[in-house]
N, C-alpha and C positions, 0 to 999 in steps of 0.2 A: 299704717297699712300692714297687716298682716300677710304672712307667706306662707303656701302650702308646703309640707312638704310630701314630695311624693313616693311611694316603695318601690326603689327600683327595683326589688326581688320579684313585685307583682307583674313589671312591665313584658317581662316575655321578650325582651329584646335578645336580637338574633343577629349574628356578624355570617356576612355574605360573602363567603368562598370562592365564587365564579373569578371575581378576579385575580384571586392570588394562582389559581388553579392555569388560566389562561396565562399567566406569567410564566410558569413553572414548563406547560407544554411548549409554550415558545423557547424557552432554553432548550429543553431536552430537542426539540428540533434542531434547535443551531448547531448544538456538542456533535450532533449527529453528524449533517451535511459537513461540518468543519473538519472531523476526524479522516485521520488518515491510517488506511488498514495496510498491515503490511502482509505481502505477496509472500508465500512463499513457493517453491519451483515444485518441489513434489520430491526429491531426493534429496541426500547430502553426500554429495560425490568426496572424494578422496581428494584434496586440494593439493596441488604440488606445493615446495616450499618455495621462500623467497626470500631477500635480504632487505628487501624497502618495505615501508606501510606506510596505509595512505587511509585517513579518514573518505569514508563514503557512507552517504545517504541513498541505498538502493530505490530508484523508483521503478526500474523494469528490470525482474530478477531470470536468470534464466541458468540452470543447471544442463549442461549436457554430458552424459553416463559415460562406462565404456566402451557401449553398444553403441554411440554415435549417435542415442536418442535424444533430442532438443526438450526439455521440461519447460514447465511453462503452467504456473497456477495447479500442479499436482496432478498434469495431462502428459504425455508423452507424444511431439510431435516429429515429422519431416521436417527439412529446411523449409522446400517449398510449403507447408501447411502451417508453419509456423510464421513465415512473411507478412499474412493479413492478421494475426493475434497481437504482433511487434507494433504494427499498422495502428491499430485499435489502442493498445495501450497506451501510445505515443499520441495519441490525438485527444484522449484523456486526461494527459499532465505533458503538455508539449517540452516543459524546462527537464523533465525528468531526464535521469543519465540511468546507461544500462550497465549492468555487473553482468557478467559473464562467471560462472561457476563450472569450471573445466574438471572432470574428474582427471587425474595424474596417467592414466593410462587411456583414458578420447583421444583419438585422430585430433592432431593436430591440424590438419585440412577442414576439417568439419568446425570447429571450435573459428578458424581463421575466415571460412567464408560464412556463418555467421554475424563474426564483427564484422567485416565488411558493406553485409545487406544492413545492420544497424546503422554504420555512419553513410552508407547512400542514404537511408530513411533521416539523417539529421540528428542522431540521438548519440548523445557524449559515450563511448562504451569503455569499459575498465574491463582486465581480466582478473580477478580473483583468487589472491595466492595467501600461503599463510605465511609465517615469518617464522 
């Protein structure tokens, strides 16, 4: 029995991309949803010093200035206008803990009834010092 042989050069065979393609969007979806962007408050206050450190994973960042202005995502709020954005974050990543970034010369009052409204909201708060 004799056997053809045939040109594969002539066959014009073609390798079909839809699926590697559809694999490919599926990842870049995932990376996406998965990723965690990090917040930052809008300032970089003057941090008082301090003698401890403490590893932290900021999940809700919040800067408050000299001027007693609450930061938050690169916006400048009130306490009370800042309550419902703590609110929203927090509902977000509920495990999330808050950093508090006190500039060295913010009312101490302003800085303290913040953490406060935090841990009435349930959210672990740290205040943020250098070493």
């Amino acid at each position: 029995m004799a056997r053809r042989r045939r040109n594969t050069e002539d066959d014009g065979m073609e390798l079909n991309m839809t699926p590697m393609l559809d694999v490919v969007f599926i990842l870049l979806i995932f990376f996406i949803v998965t990723s965690v962007f990090v917040k930052t408050p809008g300032i970089d206050p003057n941090i008082p010093d301090s003698s401890d450190s403490l590893d932290w994973k900021p999940g809700i960042l919040i800067a408050v200035n000299s001027e007693d202005e609450i930061w938050i995502d690169k916006t400048p709020y009130t306490l009370e206008e800042a309550e419902p954005i703590i609110r929203g974050m927090r509902d977000e990543n509920p495990k999330a803990q808050g950093i508090i970034q006190g500039d060295g010369d913010a009312s101490v009052g302003t800085v303290m009834r913040l953490q406060d409204m935090m841990v009435d909201l349930g959210i672990e708060v740290y205040i943020k010092t250098e070493e």
